[in-house]
FIKOLZA-1660 file (N, C-alpha, C; in steps of 0.1 Angstrom, whole numbers, plus 5000, padded with zeros to 4 digits):
% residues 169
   i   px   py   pz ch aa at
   1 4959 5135 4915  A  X  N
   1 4962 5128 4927  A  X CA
   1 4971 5116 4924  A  X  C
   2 4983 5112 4933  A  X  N
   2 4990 5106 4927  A  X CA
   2 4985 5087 4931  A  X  C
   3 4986 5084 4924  A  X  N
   3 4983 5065 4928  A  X CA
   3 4984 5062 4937  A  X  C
   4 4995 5065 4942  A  X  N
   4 4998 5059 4954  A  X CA
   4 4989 5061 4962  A  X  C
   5 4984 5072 4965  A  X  N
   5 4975 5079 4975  A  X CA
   5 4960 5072 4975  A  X  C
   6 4962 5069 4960  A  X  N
   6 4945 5059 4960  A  X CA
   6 4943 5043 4961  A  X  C
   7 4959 5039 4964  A  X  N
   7 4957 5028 4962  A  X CA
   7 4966 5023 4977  A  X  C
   8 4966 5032 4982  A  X  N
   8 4973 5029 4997  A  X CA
   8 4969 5031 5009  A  X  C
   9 4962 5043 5008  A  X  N
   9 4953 5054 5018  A  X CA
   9 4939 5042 5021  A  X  C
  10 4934 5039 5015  A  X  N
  10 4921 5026 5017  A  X CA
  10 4925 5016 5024  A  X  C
  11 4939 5010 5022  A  X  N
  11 4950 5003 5030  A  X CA
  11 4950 5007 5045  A  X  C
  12 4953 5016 5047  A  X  N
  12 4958 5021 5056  A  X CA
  12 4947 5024 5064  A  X  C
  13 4939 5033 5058  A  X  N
  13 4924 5033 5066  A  X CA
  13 4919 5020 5075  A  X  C
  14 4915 5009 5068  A  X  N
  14 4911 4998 5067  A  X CA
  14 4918 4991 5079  A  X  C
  15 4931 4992 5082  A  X  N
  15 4940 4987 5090  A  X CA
  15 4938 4993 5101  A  X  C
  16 4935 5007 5104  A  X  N
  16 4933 5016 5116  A  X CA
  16 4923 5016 5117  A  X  C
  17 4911 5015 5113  A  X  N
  17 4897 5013 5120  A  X CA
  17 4899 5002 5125  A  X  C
  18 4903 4987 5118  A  X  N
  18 4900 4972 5123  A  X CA
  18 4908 4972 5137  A  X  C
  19 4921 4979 5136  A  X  N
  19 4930 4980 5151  A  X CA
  19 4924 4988 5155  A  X  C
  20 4921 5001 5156  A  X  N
  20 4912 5003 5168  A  X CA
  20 4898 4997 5175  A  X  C
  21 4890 4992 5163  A  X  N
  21 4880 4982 5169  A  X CA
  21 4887 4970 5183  A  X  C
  22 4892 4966 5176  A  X  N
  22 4902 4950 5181  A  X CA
  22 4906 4956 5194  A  X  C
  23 4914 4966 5192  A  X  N
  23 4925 4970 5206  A  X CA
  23 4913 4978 5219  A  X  C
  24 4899 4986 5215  A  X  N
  24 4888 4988 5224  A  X CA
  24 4886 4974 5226  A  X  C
  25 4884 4964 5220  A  X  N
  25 4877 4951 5225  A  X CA
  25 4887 4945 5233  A  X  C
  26 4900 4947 5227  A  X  N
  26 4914 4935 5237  A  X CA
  26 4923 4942 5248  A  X  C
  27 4917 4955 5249  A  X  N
  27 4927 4960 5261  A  X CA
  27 4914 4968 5274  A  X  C
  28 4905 4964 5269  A  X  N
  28 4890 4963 5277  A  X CA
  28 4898 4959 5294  A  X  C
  29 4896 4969 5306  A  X  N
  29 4898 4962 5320  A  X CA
  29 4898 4952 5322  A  X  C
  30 4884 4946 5319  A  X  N
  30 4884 4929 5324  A  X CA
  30 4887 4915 5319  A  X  C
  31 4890 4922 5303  A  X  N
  31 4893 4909 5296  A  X CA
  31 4906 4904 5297  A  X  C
  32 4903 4891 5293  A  X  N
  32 4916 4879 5297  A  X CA
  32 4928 4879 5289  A  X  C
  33 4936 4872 5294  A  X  N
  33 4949 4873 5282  A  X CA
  33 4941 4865 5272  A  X  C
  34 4937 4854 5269  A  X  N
  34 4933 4848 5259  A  X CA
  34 4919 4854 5247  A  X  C
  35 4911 4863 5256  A  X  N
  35 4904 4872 5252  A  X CA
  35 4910 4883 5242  A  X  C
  36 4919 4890 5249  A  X  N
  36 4927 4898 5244  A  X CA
  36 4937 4896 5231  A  X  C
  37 4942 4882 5233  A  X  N
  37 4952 4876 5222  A  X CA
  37 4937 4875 5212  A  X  C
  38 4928 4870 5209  A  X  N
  38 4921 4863 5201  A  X CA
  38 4914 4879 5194  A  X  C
  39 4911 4885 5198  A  X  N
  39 4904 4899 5192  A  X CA
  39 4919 4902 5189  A  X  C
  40 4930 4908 5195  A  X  N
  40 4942 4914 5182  A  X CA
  40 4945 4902 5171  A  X  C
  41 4944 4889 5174  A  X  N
  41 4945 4882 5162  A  X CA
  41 4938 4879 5151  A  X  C
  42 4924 4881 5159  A  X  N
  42 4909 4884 5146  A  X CA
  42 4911 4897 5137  A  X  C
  43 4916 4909 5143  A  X  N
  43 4918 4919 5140  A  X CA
  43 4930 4923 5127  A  X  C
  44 4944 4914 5130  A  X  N
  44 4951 4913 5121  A  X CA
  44 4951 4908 5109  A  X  C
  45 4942 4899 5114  A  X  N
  45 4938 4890 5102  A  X CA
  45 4930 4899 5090  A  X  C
  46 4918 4906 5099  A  X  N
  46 4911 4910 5089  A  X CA
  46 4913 4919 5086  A  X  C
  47 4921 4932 5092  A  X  N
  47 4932 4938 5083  A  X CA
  47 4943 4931 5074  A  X  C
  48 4944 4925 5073  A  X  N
  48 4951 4915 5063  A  X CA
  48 4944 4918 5049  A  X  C
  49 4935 4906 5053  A  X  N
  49 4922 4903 5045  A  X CA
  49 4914 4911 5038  A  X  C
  50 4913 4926 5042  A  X  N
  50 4905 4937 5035  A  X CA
  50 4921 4945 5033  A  X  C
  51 4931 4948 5032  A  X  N
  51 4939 4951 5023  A  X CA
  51 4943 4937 5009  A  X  C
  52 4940 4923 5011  A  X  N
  52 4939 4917 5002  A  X CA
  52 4931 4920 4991  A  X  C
  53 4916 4920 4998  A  X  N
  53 4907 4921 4991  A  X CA
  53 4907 4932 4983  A  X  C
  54 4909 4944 4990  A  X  N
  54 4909 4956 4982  A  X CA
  54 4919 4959 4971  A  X  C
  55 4933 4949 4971  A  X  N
  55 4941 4948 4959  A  X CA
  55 4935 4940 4948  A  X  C
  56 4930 4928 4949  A  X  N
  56 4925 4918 4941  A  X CA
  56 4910 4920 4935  A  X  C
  57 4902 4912 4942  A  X  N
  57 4886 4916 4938  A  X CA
  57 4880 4925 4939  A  X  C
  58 4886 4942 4948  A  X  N
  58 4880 4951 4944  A  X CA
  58 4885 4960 4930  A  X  C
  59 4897 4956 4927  A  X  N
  59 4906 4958 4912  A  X CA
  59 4911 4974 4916  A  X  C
  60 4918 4976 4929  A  X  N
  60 4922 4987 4930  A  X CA
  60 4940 4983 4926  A  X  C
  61 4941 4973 4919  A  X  N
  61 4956 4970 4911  A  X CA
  61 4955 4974 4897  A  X  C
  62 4943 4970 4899  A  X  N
  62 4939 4973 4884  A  X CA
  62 4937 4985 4880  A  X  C
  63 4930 4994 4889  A  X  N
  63 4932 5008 4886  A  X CA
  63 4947 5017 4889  A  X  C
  64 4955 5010 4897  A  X  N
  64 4961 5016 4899  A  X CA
  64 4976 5014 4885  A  X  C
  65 4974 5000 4883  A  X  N
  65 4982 4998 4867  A  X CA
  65 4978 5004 4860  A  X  C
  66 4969 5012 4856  A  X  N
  66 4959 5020 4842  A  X CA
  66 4961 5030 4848  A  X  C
  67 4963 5036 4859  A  X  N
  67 4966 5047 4861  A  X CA
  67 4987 5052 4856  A  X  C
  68 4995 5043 4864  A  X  N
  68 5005 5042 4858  A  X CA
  68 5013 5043 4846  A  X  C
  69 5005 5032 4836  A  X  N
  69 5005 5033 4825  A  X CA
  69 5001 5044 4813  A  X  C
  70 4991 5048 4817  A  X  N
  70 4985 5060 4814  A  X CA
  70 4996 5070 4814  A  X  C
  71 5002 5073 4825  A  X  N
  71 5006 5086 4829  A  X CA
  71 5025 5081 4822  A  X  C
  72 5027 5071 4820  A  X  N
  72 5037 5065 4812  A  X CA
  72 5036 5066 4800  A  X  C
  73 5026 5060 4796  A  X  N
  73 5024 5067 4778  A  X CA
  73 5025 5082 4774  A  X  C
  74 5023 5092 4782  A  X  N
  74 5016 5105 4779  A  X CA
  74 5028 5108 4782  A  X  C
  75 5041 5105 4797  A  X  N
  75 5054 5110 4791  A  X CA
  75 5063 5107 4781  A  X  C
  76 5062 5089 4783  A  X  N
  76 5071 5088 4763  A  X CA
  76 5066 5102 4751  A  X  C
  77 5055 5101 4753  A  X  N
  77 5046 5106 4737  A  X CA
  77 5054 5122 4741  A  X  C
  78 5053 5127 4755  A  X  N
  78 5058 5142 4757  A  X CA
  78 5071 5142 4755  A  X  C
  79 5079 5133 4758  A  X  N
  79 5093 5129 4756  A  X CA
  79 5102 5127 4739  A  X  C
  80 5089 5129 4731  A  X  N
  80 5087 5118 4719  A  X CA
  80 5095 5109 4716  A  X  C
  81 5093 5101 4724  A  X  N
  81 5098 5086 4725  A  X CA
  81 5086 5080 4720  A  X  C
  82 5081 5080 4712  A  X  N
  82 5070 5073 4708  A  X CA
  82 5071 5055 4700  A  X  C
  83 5084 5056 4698  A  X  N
  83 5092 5040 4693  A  X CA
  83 5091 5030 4711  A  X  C
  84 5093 5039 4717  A  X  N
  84 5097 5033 4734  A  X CA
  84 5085 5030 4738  A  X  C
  85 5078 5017 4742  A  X  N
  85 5069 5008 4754  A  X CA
  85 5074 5009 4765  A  X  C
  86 5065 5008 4773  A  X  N
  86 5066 5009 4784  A  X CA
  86 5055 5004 4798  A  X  C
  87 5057 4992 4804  A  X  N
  87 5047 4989 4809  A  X CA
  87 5052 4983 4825  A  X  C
  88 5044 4985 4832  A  X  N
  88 5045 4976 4849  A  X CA
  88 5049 4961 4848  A  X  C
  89 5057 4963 4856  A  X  N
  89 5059 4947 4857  A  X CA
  89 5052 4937 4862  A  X  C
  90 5043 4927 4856  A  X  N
  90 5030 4918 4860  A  X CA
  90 5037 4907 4865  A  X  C
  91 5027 4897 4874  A  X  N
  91 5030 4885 4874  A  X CA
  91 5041 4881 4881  A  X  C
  92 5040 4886 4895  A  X  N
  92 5027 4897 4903  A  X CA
  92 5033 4913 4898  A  X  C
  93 5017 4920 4902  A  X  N
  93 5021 4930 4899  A  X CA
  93 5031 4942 4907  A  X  C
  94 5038 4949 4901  A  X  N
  94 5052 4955 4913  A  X CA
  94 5053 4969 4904  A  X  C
  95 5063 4978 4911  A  X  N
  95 5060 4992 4905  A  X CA
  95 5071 4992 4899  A  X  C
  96 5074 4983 4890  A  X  N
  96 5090 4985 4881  A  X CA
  96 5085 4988 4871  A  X  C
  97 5090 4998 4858  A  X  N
  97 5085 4999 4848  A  X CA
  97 5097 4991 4837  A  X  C
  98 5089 4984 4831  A  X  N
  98 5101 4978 4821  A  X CA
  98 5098 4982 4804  A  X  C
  99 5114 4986 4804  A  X  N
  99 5113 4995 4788  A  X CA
  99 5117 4986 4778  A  X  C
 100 5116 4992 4767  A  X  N
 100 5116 4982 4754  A  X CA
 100 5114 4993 4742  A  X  C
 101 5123 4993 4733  A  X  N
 101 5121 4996 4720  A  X CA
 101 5140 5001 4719  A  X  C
 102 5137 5006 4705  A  X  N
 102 5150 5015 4700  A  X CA
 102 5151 5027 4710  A  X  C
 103 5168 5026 4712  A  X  N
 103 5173 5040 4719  A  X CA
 103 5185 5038 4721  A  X  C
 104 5197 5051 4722  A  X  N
 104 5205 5045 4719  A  X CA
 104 5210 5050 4736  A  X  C
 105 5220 5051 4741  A  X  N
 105 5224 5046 4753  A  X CA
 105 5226 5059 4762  A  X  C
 106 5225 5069 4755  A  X  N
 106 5217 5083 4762  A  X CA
 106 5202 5086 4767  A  X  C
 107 5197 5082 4750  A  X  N
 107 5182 5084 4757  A  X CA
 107 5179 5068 4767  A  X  C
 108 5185 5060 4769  A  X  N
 108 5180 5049 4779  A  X CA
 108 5184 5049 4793  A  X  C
 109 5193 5059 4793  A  X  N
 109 5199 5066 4806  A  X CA
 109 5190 5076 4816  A  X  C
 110 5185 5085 4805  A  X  N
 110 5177 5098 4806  A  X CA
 110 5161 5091 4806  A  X  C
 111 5159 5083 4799  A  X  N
 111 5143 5077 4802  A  X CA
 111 5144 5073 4815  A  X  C
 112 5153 5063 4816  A  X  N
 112 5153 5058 4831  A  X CA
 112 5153 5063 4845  A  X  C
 113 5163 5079 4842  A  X  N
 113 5163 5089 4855  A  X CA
 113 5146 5095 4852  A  X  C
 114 5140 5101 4842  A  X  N
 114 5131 5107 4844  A  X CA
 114 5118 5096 4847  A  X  C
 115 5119 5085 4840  A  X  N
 115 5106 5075 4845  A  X CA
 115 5105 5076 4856  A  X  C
 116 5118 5073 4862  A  X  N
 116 5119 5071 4879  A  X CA
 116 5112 5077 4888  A  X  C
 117 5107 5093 4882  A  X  N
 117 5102 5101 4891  A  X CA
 117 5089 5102 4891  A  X  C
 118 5080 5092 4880  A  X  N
 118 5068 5095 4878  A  X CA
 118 5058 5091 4896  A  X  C
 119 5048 5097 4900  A  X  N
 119 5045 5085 4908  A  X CA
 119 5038 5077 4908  A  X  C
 120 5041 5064 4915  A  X  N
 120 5035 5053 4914  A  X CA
 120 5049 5047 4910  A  X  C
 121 5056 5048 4907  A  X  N
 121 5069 5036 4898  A  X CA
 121 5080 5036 4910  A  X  C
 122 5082 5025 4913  A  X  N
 122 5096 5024 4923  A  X CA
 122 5110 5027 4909  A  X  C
 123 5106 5021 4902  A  X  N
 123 5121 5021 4894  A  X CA
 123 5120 5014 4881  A  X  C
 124 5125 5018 4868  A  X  N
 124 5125 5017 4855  A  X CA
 124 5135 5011 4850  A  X  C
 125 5134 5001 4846  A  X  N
 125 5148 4992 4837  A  X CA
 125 5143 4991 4825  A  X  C
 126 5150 4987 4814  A  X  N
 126 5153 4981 4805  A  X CA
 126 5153 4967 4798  A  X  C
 127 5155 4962 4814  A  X  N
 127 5156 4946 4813  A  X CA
 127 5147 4938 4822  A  X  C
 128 5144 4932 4820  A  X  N
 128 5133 4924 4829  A  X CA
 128 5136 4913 4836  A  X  C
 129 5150 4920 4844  A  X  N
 129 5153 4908 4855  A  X CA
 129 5149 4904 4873  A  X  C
 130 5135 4906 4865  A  X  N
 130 5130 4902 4883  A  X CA
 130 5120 4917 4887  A  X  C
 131 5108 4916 4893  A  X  N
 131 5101 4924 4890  A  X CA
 131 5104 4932 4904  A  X  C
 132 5108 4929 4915  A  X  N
 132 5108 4940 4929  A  X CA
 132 5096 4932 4938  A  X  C
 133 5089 4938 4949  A  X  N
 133 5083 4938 4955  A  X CA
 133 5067 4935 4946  A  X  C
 134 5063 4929 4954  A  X  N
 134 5048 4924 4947  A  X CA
 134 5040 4940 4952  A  X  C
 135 5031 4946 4948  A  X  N
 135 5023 4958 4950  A  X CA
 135 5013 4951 4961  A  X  C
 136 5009 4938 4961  A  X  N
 136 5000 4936 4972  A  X CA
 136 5008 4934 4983  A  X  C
 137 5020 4927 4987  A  X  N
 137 5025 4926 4996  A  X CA
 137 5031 4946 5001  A  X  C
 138 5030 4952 4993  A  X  N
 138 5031 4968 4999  A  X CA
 138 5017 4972 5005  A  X  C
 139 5006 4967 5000  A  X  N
 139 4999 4971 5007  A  X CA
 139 4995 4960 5018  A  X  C
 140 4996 4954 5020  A  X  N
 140 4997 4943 5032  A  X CA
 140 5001 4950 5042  A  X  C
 141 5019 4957 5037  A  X  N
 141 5022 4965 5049  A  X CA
 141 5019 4973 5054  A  X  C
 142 5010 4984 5047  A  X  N
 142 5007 4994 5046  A  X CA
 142 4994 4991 5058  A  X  C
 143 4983 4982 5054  A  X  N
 143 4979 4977 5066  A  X CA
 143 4980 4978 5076  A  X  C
 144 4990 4966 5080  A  X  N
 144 5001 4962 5091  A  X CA
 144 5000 4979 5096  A  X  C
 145 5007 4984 5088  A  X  N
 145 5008 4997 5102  A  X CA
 145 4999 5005 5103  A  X  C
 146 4989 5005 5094  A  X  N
 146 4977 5008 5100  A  X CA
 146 4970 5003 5113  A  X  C
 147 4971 4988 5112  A  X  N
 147 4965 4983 5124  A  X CA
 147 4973 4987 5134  A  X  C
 148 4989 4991 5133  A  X  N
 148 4992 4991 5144  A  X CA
 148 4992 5007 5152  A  X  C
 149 4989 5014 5141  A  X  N
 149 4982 5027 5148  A  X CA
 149 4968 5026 5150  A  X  C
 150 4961 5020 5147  A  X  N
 150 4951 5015 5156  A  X CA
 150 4946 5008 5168  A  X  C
 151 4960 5002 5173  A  X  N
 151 4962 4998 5183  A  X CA
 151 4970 5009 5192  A  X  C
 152 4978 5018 5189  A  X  N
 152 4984 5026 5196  A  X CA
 152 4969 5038 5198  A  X  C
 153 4964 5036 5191  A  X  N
 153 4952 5048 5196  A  X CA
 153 4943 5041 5205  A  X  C
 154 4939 5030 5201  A  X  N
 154 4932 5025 5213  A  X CA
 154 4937 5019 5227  A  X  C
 155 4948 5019 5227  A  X  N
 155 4958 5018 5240  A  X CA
 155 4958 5030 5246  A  X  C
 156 4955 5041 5239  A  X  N
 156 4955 5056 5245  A  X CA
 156 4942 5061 5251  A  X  C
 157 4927 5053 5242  A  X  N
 157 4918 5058 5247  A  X CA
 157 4916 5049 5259  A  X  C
 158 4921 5033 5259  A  X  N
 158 4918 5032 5273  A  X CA
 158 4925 5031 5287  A  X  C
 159 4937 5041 5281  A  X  N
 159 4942 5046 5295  A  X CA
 159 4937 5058 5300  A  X  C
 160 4934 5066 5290  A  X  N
 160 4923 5078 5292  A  X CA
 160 4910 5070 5302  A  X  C
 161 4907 5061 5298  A  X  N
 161 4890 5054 5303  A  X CA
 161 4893 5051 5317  A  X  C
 162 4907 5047 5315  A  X  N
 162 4912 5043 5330  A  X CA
 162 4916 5052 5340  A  X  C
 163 4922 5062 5330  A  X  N
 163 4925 5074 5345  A  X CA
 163 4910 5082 5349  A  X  C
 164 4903 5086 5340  A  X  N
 164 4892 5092 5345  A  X CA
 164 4883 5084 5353  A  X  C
 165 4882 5067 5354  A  X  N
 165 4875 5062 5362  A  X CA
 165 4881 5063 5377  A  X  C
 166 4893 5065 5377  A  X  N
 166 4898 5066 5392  A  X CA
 166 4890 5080 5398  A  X  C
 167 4890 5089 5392  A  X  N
 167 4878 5101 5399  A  X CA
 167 4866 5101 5399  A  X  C
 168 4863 5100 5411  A  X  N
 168 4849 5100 5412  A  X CA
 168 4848 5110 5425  A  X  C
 169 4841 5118 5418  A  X  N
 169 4834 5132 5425  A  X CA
 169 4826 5133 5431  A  X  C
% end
């Protein structure tokens, strides 16, 4: 299963239950605009906050770098590039892989198209000028649209709630 899928999918999840909780509570008939603003803002938040969490103190960065790396070692070694390191860019962590050892300007061409494709890796350099996108702020967004298909579904169930109350039989 590829990383991404385990370290984004819980993201995402996470974001569409808390938006659909939020959006049944904020698009409720009777509730007020201020009612409504404060539950989708509670809501964002803590979709926020449990895609934080879930990068940091639940160490789903952590597994998802040992997953990376893992699967990085085992293609150098298949590659036998076994002179060539190869690790995630930390500090913060981001899906660049940065290379390092002897090669001469073929094989650093050809590591770099094939790294590219592993998943989990946005992109493989050589040089370590600047690491890309932090991985938590990917799953931040990843969130974000979660919550916000949890709001589009709960906007659906209560126009459903609304059109069936108009019949009464």
């Amino acid at each position: 299963m590829s990383p991404l899928w385990t370290y984004f999918w819980p993201c995402f999840a996470a974001g569409l239950l808390i938006g659909l909780v939020a959006g049944i509570v904020g698009f409720r008939r009777g509730a007020s605009r201020t009612k409504r603003s404060a539950a989708l803002g509670i809501g964002l938040v803590a979709a926020l906050i449990s895609a934080a969490l879930w990068s940091g103190p639940l160490g789903a960065a952590d597994r998802f770098a040992g997953e990376v790396e893992g699967d990085l070692r085992r293609a150098l070694v298949y590659y036998e590039m076994t002179q060539v390191t190869g690790h995630l860019h930390h500090g913060p962590l981001t899906r660049r892989v940065l290379l390092s050892g002897p090669a001469d300007d073929f094989q650093r061409s050809e590591l770099v198209r094939l790294l590219n494709q592993l998943p989990g890796v946005a992109s493989a350099r050589w040089s370590s000028d600047g690491g890309g996108l932090p991985l938590v702020v990917e799953g931040l967004g990843v969130a974000l649209l979660g919550f916000l298909f949890g709001l589009l579904l709960a906007y659906l169930i209560e126009l459903r709630r609304r059109y069936n109350a108009e019949w009464n039989w």
